[in-house]
C-alpha positions as CSV (number, residue, x, y, z in Angstrom):
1,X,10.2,48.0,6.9
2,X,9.5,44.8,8.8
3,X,5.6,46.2,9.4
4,X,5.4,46.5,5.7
5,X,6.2,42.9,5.2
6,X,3.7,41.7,8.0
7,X,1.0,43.4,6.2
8,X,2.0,42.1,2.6
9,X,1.8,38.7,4.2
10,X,-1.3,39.6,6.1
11,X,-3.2,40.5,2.7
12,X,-1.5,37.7,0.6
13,X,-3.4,35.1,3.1
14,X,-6.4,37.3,3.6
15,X,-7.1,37.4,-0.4
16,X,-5.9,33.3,-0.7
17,X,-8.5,32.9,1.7
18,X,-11.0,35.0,0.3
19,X,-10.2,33.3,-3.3
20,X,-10.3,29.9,-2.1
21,X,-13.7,30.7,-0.6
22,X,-15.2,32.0,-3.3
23,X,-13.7,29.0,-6.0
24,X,-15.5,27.0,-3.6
25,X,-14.2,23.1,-2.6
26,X,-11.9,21.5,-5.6
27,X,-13.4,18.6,-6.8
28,X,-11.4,15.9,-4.6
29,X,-12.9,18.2,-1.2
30,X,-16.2,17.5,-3.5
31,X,-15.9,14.2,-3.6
32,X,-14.6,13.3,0.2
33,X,-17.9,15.5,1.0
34,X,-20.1,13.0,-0.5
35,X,-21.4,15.0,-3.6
36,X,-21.6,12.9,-6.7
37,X,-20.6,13.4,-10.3
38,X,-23.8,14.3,-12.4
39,X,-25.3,11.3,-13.9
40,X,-26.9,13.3,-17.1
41,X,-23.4,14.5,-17.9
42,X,-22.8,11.2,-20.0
43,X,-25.4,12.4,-22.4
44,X,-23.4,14.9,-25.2
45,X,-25.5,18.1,-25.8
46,X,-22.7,20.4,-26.4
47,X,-23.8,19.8,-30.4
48,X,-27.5,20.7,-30.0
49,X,-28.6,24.4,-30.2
50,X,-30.9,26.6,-28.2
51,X,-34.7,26.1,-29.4
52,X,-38.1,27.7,-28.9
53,X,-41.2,26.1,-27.9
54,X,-45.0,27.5,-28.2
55,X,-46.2,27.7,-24.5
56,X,-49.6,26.4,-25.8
57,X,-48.3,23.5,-27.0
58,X,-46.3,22.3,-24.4
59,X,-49.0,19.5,-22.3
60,X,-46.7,17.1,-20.8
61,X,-43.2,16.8,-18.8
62,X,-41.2,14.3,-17.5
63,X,-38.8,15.5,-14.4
64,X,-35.5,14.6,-14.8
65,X,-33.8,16.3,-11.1
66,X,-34.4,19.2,-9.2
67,X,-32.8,22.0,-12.3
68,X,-33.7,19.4,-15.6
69,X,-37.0,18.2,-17.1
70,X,-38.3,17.6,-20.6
71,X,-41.2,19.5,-21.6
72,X,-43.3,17.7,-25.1
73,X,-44.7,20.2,-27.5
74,X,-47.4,19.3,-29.4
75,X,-47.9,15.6,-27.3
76,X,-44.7,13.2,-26.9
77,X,-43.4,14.4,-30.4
78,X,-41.6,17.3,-30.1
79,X,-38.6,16.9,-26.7
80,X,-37.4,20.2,-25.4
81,X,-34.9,19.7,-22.4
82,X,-35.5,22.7,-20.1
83,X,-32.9,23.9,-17.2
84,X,-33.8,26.1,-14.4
85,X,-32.2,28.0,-11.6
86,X,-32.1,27.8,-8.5
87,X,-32.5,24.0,-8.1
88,X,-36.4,23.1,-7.1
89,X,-37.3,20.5,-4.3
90,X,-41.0,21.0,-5.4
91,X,-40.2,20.3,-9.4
92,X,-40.8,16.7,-8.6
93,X,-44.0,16.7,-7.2
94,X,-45.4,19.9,-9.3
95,X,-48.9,19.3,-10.2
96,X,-48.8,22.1,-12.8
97,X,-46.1,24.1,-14.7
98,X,-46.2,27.0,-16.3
99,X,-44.7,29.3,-18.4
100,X,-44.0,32.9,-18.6
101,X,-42.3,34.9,-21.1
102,X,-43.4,38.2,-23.4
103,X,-44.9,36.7,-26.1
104,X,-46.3,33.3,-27.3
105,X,-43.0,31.5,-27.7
106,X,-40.6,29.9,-25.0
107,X,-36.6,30.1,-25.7
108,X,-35.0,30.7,-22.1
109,X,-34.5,34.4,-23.1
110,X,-33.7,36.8,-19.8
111,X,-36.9,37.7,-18.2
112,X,-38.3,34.1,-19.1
113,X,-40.0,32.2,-16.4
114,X,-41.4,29.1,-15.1
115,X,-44.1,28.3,-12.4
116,X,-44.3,25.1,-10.4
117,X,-47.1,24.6,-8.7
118,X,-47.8,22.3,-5.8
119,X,-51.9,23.1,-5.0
120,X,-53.4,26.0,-4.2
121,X,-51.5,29.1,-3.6
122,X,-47.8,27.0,-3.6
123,X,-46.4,28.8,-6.2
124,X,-42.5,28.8,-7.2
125,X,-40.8,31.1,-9.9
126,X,-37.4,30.2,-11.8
127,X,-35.2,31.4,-13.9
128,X,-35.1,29.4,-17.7
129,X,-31.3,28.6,-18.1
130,X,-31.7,27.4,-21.1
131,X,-33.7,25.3,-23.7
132,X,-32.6,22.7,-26.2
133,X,-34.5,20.5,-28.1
134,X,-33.6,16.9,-28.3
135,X,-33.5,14.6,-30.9
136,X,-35.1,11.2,-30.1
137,X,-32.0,9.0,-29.2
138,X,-30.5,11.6,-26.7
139,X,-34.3,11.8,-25.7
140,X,-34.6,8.1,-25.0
141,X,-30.7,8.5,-23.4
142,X,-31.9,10.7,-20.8
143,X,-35.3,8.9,-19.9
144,X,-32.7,5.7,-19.4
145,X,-30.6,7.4,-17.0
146,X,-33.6,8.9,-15.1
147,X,-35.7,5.2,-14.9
148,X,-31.7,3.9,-14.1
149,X,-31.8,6.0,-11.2
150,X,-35.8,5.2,-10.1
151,X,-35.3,1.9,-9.8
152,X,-31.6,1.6,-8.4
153,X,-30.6,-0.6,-11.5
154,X,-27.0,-2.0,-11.0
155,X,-26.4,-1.0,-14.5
156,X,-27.2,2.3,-13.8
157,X,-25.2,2.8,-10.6
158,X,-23.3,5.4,-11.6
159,X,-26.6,7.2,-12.9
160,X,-27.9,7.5,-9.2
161,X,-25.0,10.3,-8.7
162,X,-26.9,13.3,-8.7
163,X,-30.8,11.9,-7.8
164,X,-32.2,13.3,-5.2
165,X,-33.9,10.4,-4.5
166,X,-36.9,11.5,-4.9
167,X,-39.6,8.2,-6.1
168,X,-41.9,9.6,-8.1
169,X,-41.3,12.2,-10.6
170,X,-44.4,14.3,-12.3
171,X,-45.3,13.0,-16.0
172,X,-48.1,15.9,-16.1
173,X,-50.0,18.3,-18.0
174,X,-48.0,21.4,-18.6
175,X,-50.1,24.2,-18.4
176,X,-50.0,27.9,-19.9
177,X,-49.5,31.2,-18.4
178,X,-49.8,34.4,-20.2
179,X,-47.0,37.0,-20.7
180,X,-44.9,38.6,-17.4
């Protein structure tokens, strides 16, 4: 009887432990670590709606971190906020981007890619979270935050929470890859 209870105990702590691990830190453990609330959380997009974009249309970006950035259909008229998975270190310098998905059209559907090239043969895939397209004041809301967080602006102190400090992101020509 009294072995029974030692191993009850034994697998109460065991799956605490194992839940605890995989819940990952709380968010004061988060904080003491040194991680940073997410400065683009200010901006509402819980009312905008997953879009599409026409790869061949899409010829500039604007990096926002290493998961967010803005790709323009059709020049600086059209905003699409893209998010991608994993997070990319190279995002910020890519000389190219490109996209790949099954037909002409981009809308963060499973399968959906995109290519961030640093030169010759540095190539990184990753996943499309998702895709939004943004109306020009949460545009403009975004692109403060991001120049808020370049320049270190007081104002914007709060906004430097989740830079990664990188000083120059890529404004480039988005370029187009053909299906998967």
């Amino acid at each position: 009887m009294e072995l029974n209870n030692y191993f009850n105990k034994l697998f109460s702590i065991a799956f605490l432990s194992l839940t605890a691990f995989i819940a990952g830190p709380s968010a004061g453990a988060a904080e003491e670590a040194g991680d940073k609330p997410d400065p683009y959380a200010a901006v509402d997009l819980d009312d905008l709606r997953a879009d599409c974009f026409y790869k061949r249309a899409a010829n500039n970006w604007t990096v926002l971190d290493r998961t967010r950035f803005i790709v323009y259909e059709s020049g600086k008229r059209r905003p699409f906020l893209v998010e991608i998975s994993p997070p990319s270190f190279e995002l910020r310098s890519a000389q190219t981007i490109a996209f790949v998905s099954n037909n002409s059209r981009v809308c963060g559907h499973a399968g959906e890619r995109v290519i961030v090239g640093r030169g010759r043969g540095h190539e990184q895939r990753f996943q499309i979270v998702s895709i939004v397209r943004l109306d020009e004041a949460r545009r403009d809301e975004l692109l403060a935050i991001r120049k808020a967080i370049r320049t270190g602006s007081k104002d914007a102190s709060e906004a430097e929470a989740g830079a990664d400090g990188s000083a120059d992101p890529a404004e480039s020509p988005a370029t187009e890859q053909a299906g998967a």
